[in-house]
RODO-2510 file (C-alpha; in nm, 4 decimals, decimal comma):
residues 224
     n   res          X          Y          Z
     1     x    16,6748     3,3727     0,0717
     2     x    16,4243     3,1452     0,1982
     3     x    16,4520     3,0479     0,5812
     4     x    16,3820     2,7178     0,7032
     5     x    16,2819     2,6901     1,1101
     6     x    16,5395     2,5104     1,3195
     7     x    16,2874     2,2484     1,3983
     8     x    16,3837     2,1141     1,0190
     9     x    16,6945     1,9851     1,1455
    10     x    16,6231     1,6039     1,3056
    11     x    16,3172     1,5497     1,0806
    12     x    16,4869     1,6271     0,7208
    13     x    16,7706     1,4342     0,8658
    14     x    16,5655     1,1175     0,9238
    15     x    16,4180     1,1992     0,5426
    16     x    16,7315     1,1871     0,3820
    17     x    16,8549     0,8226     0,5232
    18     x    16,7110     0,6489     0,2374
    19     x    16,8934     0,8430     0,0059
    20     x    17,2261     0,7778     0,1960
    21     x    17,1978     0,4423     0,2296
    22     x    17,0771     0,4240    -0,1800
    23     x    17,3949     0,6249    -0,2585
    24     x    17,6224     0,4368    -0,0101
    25     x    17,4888     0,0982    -0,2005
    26     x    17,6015     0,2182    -0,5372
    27     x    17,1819     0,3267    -0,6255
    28     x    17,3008     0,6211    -0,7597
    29     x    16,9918     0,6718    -0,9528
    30     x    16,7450     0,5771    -0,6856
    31     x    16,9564     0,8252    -0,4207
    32     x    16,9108     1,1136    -0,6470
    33     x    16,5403     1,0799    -0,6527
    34     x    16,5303     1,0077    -0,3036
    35     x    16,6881     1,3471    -0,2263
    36     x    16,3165     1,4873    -0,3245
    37     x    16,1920     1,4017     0,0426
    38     x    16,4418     1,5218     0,2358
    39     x    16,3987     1,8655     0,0657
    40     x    16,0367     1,8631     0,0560
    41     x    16,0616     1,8147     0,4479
    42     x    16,2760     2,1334     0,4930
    43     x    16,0386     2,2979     0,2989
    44     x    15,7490     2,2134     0,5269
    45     x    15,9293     2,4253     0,7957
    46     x    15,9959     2,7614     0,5423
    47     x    15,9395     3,0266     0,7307
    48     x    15,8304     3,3504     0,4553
    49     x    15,8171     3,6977     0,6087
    50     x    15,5391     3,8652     0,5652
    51     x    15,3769     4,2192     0,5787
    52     x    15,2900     4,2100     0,9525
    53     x    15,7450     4,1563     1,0034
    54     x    15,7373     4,5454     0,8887
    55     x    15,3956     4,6972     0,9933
    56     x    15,3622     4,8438     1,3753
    57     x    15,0332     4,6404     1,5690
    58     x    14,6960     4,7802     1,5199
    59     x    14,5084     4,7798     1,8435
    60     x    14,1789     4,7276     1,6707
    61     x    14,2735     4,4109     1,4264
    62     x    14,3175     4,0618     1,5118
    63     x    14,5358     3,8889     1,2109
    64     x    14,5276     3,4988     1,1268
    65     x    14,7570     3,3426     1,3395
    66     x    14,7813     3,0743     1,0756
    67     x    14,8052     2,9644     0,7019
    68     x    14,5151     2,7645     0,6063
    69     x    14,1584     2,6889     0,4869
    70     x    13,8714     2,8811     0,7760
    71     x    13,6612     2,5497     0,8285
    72     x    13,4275     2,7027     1,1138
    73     x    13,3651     3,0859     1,1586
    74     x    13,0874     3,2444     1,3956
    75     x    12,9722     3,2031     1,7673
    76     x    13,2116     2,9793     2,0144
    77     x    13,1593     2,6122     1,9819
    78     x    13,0218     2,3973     2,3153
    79     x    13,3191     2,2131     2,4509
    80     x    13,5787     2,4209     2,2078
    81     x    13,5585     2,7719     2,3254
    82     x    13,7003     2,8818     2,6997
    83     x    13,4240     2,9899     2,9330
    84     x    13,2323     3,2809     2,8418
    85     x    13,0958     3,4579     2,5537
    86     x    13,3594     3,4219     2,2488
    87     x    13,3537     3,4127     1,8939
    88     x    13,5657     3,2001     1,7397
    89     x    13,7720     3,0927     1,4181
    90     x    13,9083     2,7719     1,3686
    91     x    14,1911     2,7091     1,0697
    92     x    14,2981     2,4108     0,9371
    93     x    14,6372     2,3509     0,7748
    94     x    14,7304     2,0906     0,5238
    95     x    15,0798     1,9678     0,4684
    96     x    15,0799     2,1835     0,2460
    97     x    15,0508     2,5082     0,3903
    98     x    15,3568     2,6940     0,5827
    99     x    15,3014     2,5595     0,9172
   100     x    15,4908     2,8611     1,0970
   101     x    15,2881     3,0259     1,3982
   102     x    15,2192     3,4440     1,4716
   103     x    15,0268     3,5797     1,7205
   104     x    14,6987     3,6960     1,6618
   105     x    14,7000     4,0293     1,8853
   106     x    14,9781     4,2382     2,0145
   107     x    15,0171     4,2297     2,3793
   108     x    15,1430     4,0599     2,7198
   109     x    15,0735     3,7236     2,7446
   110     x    14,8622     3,6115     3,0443
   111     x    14,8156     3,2414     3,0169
   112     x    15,0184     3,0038     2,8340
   113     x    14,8774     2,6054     2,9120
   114     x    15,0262     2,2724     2,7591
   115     x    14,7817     1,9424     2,7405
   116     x    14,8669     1,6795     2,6061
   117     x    14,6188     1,4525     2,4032
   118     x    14,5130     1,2257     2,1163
   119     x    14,6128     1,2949     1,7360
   120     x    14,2574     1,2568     1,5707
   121     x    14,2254     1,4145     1,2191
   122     x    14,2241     1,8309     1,2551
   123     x    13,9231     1,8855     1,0689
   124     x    13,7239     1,6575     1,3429
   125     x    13,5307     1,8827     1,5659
   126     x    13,6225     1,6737     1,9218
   127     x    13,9969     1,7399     1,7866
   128     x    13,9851     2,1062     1,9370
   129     x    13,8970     1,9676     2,2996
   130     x    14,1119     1,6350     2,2706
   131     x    14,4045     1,6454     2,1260
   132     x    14,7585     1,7698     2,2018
   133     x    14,7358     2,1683     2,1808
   134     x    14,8812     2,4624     2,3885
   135     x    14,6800     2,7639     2,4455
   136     x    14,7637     3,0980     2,4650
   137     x    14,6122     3,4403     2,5869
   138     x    14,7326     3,7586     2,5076
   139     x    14,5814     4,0701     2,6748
   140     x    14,6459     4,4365     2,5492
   141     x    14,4782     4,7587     2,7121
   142     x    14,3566     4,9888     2,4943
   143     x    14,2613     5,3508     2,6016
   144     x    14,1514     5,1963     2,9622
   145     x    13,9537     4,9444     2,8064
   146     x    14,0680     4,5616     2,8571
   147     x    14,0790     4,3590     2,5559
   148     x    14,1549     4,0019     2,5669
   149     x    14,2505     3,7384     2,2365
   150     x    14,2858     3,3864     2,3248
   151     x    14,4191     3,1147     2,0811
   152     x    14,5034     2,7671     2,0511
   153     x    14,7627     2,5710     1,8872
   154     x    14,6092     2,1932     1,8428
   155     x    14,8070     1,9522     1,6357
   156     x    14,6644     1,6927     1,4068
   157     x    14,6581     1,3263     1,2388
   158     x    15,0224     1,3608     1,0632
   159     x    15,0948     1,6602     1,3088
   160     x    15,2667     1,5142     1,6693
   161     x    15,4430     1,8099     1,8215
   162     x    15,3442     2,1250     1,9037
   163     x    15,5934     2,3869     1,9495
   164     x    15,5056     2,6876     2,2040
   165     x    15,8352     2,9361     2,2171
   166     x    15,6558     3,2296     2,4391
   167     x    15,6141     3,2879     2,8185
   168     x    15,4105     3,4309     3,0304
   169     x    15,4859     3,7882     3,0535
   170     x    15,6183     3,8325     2,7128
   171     x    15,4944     4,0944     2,4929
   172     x    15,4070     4,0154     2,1765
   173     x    15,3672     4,2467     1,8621
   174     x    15,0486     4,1483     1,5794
   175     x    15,2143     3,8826     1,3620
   176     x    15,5251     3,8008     1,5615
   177     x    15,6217     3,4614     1,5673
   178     x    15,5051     3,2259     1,8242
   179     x    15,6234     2,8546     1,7628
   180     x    15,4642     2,5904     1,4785
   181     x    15,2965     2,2685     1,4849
   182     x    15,4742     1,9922     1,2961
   183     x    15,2523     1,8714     0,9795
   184     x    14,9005     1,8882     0,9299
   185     x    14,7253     2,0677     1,2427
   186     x    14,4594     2,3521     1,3325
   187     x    14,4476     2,7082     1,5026
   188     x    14,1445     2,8376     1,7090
   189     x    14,0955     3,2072     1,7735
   190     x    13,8725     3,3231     2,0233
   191     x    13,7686     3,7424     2,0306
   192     x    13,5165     3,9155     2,2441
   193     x    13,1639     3,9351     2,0887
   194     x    13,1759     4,2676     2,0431
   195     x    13,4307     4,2040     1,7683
   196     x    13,3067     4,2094     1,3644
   197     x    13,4521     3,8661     1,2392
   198     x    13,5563     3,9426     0,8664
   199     x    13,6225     3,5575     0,7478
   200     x    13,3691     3,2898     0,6556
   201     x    13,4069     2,9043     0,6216
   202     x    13,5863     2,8069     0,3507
   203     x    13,8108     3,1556     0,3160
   204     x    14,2063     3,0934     0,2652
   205     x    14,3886     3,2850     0,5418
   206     x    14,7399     3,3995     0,5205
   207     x    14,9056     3,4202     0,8919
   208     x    15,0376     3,7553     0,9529
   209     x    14,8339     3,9491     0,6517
   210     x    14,4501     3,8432     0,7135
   211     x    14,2559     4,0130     0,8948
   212     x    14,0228     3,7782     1,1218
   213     x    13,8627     4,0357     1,2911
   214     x    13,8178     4,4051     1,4175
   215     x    13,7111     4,5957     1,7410
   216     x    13,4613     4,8898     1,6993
   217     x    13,6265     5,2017     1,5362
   218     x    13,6844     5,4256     1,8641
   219     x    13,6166     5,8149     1,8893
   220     x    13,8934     6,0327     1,8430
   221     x    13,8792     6,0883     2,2190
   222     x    13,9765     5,7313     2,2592
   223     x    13,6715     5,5904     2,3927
   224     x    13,4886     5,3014     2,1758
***
């Protein structure tokens, strides 16, 4: 059965007036092809498991938060990347893709911050640092060693909500759930450089199943 997010409610309801008022005016005809963007509005918000729902966390993987096209891949961008040394990934997602959000690391979350913004075009570089967006960081510790993921949810031209349903304190399994973004939007990951990044520009990610990226194999001892 496929879900559909609760978030589907108010907007497919606004899609199907024009069909009810078509119907109500005797447009029988024009209602029934109407009903085609109501429905393709509650599809937007499907929500598919995937293999990450029945898999326990890897400590050493970081999985696409996000469904989407990779449209920047390699060392943290000035002005889009959090202080310090980070790689990143940035995702963007059509109106196409399912628009459903999963973490990127299992963990506690540390740090979840709201800003509001502009609604420039995702694919625009200046949209990561100005436009509506929550970020998140998740921390996990790993054999005594401190590993930190931080990721951002940044919504887009057609995209004007951004939905955040964690807390601070929360812990959070690889691939569980973490909000959406309504319409077209992006998702930036940012990993330690001492990750390997296994996606280039222009790779098709599937949140919940990709791998983005991988700490160093560690010893059997437990030490990296």
């Amino acid at each position: 059965m496929l879900r559909i997010d609760r978030e589907a409610a108010p907007a497919t309801a606004i899609a199907a007036l024009p069909a009810a008022i078509a119907a109500l005016t005797g447009r029988g005809g024009l209602a029934l092809a109407l009903t085609a963007l109501p429905a393709g509005v509650a599809l937007f918000f499907r929500d598919p498991d995937r293999r990450c729902d029945t898999l326990p966390s890897d400590p050493d993987t970081v999985l696409s938060p996000a469904d989407g096209k990779v449209m920047y891949a390699g060392p943290g961008q000035q002005d889009v990347a959090p202080e310090g040394e980070w790689q990143q990934v940035s995702i963007f997602l059509s109106v196409v893709d399912v628009h459903i959000n999963r973490s990127p690391y299992a963990g506690r979350v540390t740090e979840v911050t709201y800003q509001p913004g502009k609604w420039l075009a995702a694919y625009k570089h200046e949209s990561a640092y100005l436009n509506e967006r929550s970020d998140l960081t998740v921390e996990q510790d790993v054999a005594g060693e401190r590993r930190v993921v931080m990721f951002r949810q940044i919504v887009g031209l057609l995209a004007r909500r951004v939905v955040t349903r964690v807390t601070v304190g929360q812990e959070l399994a690889a691939g569980e759930r973490i909000g959406l973004m309504k319409f077209g939007s992006r998702m930036d990951v940012f990993v330690p450089p001492t990750c390997t990044v296994h996606v280039a520009t222009g790779d098709r990610v599937v949140a919940g199943e990709s791998v983005l990226a991988t700490w160093p194999a560690r010893s059997p001892g437990g030490a990296s």
